[in-house]
Structure formats: C-alpha cells, structure tokens
C-alpha positions in Angstrom: -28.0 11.3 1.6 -26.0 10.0 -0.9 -23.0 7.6 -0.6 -19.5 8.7 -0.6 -17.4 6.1 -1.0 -14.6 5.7 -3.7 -15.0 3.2 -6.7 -12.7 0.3 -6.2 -14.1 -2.5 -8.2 -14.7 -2.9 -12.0 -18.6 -2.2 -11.6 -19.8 1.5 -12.5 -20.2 3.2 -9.1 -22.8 6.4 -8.6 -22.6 8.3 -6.0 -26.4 8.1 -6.1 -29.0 7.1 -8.4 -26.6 6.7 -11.5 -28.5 6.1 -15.1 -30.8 3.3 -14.6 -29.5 1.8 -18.3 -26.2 2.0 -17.1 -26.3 0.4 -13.4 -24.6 -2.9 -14.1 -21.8 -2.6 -16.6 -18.0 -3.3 -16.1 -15.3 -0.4 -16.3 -11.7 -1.1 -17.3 -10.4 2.6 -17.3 -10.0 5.2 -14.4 -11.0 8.2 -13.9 -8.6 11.1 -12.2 -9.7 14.4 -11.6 -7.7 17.4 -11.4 -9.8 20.4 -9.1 -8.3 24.0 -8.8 -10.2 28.0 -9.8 -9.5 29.3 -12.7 -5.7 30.4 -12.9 -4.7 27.5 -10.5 -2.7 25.8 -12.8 -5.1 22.8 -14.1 -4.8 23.1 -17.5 -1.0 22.9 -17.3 -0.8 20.2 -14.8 -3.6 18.4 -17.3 -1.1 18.8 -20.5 1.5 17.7 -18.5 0.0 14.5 -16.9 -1.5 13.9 -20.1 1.8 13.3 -22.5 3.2 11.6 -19.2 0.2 9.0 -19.1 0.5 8.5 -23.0 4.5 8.1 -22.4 3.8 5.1 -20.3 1.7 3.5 -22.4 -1.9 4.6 -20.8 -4.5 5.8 -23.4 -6.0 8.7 -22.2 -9.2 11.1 -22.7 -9.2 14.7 -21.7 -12.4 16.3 -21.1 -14.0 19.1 -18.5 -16.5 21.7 -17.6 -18.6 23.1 -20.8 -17.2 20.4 -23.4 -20.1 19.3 -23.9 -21.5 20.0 -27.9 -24.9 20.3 -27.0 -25.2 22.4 -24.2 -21.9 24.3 -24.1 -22.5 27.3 -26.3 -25.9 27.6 -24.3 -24.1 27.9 -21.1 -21.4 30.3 -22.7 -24.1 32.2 -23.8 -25.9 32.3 -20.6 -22.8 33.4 -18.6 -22.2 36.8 -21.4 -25.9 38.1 -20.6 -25.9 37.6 -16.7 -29.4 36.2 -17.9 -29.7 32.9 -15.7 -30.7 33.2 -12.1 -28.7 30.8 -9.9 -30.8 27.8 -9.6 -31.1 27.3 -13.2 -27.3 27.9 -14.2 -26.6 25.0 -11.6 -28.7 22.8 -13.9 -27.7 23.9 -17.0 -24.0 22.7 -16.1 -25.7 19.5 -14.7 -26.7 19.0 -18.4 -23.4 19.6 -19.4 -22.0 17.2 -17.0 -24.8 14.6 -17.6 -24.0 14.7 -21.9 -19.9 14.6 -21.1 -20.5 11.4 -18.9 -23.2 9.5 -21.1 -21.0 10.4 -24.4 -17.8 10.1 -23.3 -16.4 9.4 -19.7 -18.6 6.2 -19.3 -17.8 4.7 -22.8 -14.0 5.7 -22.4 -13.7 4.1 -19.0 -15.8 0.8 -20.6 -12.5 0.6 -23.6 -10.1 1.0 -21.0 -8.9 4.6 -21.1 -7.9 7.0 -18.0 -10.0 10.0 -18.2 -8.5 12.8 -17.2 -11.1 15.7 -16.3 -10.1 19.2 -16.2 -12.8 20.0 -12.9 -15.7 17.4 -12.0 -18.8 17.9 -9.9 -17.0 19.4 -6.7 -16.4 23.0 -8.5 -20.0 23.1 -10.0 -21.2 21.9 -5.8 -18.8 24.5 -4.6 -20.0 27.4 -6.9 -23.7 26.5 -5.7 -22.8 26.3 -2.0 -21.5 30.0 -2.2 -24.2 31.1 -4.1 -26.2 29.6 -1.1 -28.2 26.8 -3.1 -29.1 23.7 -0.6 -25.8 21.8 -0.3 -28.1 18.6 -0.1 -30.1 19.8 -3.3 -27.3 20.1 -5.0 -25.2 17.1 -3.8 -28.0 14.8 -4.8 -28.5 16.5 -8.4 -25.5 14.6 -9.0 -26.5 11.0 -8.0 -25.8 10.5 -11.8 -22.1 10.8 -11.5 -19.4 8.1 -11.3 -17.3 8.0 -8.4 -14.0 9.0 -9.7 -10.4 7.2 -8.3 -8.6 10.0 -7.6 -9.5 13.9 -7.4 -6.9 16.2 -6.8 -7.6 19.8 -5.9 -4.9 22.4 -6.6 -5.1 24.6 -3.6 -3.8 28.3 -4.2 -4.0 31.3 -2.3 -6.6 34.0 -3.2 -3.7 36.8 -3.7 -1.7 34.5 -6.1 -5.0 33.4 -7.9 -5.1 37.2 -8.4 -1.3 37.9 -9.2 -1.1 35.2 -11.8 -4.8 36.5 -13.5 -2.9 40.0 -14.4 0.4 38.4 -14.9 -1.6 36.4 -18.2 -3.6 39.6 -18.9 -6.8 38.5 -18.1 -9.7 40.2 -17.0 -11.4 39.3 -14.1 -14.5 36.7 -14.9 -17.5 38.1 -13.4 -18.9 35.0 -11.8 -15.6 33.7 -10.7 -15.0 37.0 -8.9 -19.0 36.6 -7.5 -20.4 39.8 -8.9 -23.5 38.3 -9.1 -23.5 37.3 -5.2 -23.0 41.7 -4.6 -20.6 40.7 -2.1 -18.6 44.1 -3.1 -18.5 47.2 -5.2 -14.6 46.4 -5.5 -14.2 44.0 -8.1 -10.6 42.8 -6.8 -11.7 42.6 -3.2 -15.3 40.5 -4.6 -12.2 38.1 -6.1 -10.6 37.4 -3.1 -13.5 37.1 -1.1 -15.7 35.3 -3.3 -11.6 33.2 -3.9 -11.6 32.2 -0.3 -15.3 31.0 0.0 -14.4 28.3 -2.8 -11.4 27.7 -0.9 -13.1 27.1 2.0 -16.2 24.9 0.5 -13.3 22.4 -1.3 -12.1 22.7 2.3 -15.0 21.1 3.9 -15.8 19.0 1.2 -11.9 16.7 1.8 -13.0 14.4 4.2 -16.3 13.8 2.5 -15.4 13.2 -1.2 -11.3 12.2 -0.3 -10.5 15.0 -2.1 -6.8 15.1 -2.4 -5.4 18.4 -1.5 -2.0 19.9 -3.7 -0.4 22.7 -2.9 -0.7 25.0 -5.9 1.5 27.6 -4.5 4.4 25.8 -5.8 6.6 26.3 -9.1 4.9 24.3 -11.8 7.5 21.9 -11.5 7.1 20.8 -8.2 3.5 20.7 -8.7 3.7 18.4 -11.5 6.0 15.9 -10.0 3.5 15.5 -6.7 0.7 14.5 -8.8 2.8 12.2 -11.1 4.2 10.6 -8.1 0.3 10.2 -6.6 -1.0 8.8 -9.6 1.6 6.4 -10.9 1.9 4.4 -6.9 -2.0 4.6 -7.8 -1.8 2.8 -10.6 1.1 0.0 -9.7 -1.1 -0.8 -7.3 -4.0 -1.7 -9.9 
C-alpha cells in the first residue's frame, strides 16, 4: 500500500516508488492543488489565486490535466473516437501526468516556484474507481507522484454542476456524464449520477489524501476568499 502522508520537509516526497533518478533532491517551491469536475469553478479560482500569488511576490507555475506536449493531443484524440477501453485511457493520462511532473512540476518546485495544478492524481483515481478499475491498481500507478502541500477539492452539487454547464452553453462531455459506464439512456440523468459517484469517491478519498474540502456552491467570491485565506496561513507558517 502506498504511503499517504503529506510532504513537509525540503526532500522530494512520493507517495510510492517516485523516479529512481530523482529520489534525493531538495525542493524549495510548493505544490497546491485545486480539485473540482468540470464546471466547478477551478479554472477561475486558478486565475484568481494565480495573480494573487504573483501579487505577493510568489513566482508561480500553472499547469494540469492533458498539458502535456507529448501525449496530450493523443489523449484528446482518444476521447473524440470513444476508441480506448478503460484500462488503457487510465494510463494514457498516467503518461500525461508522468511528462508534466518530469518536465515541469519537479524542476519548478527545485527553482522555488509554487505550482499551482488545475486537478492532480485524485480526479484521474476517482474517474478509475467509477469506472470500477482496482482502487489499489490504480493508487499504486501513481507511486511516481509528489506528495503535494495542499489539495483543495471544490465540492458542488450534481444539479448546480448541471445548471452552470447550460448556463455557459456547453454540451454535456460524454465521459464526464459516464456514457461509456451505460449507466443511463438519459444523458442528463447519466450526469448526475455518474456527478455524484465522483462526488462520492473524492468523498472517501479526504481522510486518506487530506484532501481539503471547499464548498463550491458558493458565489465565486466567497470561494475565492476561503482558499486565499487557507493558503496564505499556509504559507506564513513556512
């Protein structure tokens, strides 16, 4: 099983196996994650957090989910032709993760930066769990990745997920409504459902990773001044 506790020293910290090139190097930055489905809010609680951290003096890289300029367009490309059964999707964002953290997150955090990630290994563990892939299998595919210092998880209501999806004029994303799981021939009720598994998995998975959960309910506002508060007593205590 792998370990679970926070990174609170200057060493690199896996939650597993880590890279065996990278095992004993010295980190000066921090890394914050902010969790939440799509329509939750994350990318404007990310923009937000991100000229507040550069206001007081932090330099700070953004990155997230599918960023990666290797594997990316591969995964996007995957996802339009419903081609990938459910095992090997899981990996294929593995890759992504594994190029994002080699490339950029590790060397960031060595110069000193925050890094602020727009969703981290708990959305891609949640997905899997849903999609019934072995919780352990999948837990311990990402051994590799850096315990974080703070992850956040923007908790939001199924129904409002849904409201604020037509409110943008979205369509509904087939995977993130779990079409491919045949859970319904409804597409709005396979959303909510499908809404309130991940809700549910990030549930279970507080007390195990610390995840930090923010009520996403909220007017943006409100939002934003609970996670600046968090992260700025965080960091006067560094």
């Amino acid at each position: 099983m792998i370990d679970t506790k926070y990174n609170n020293n200057n060493k690199i910290n896996y939650y597993g196996y880590g890279i065996p090139y990278l095992q004993d190097i010295e980190i000066k930055g921090k890394l914050i994650i902010i969790e939440g489905t799509d329509s939750s809010g994350r990318s404007t609680q990310i923009s937000l957090l991100n000229s507040h951290l550069e206001a007081n003096g932090h330099a700070v890289l953004n990155t997230g989910l599918k960023r990666s300029e290797l594997i990316s367009e591969g995964i996007l490309h995957a996802k339009e032709t419903h081609l990938l059964r459910k095992r090997t999707m899981s990996l294929f964002y593995a890759a992504d993760f594994a190029d994002q953290l080699e490339s950029k997150i590790i060397p960031s955090l060595r110069a000193g930066y925050i890094v602020l990630a727009d969703r981290y290994i708990y959305t891609l563990m949640a997905r899997d769990a849903v999609r019934k892939i072995n919780r352990r299998w999948s837990h311990n595919l990402y051994g590799f990745a850096i315990k974080p210092n703070l992850v956040f998880y923007l908790d939001v209501e199924p129904k409002e997920l849904l409201k604020r999806t037509f409110e943008k004029n979205m369509t509904l994303d087939y995977y993130e409504s779990g079409e491919d799981l045949g859970i319904s021939d409804d597409i709005l009720e396979s959303f909510l459902i499908y809404q309130q598994k991940i809700k549910q998995e990030f549930i279970r998975m507080q007390k195990i990773y610390g995840i930090i959960p923010i009520d996403g309910n909220r007017p943006i506002e409100s939002v934003n001044v609970d996670l600046k508060n968090k992260i700025d007593q965080f960091l006067a205590k560094e």
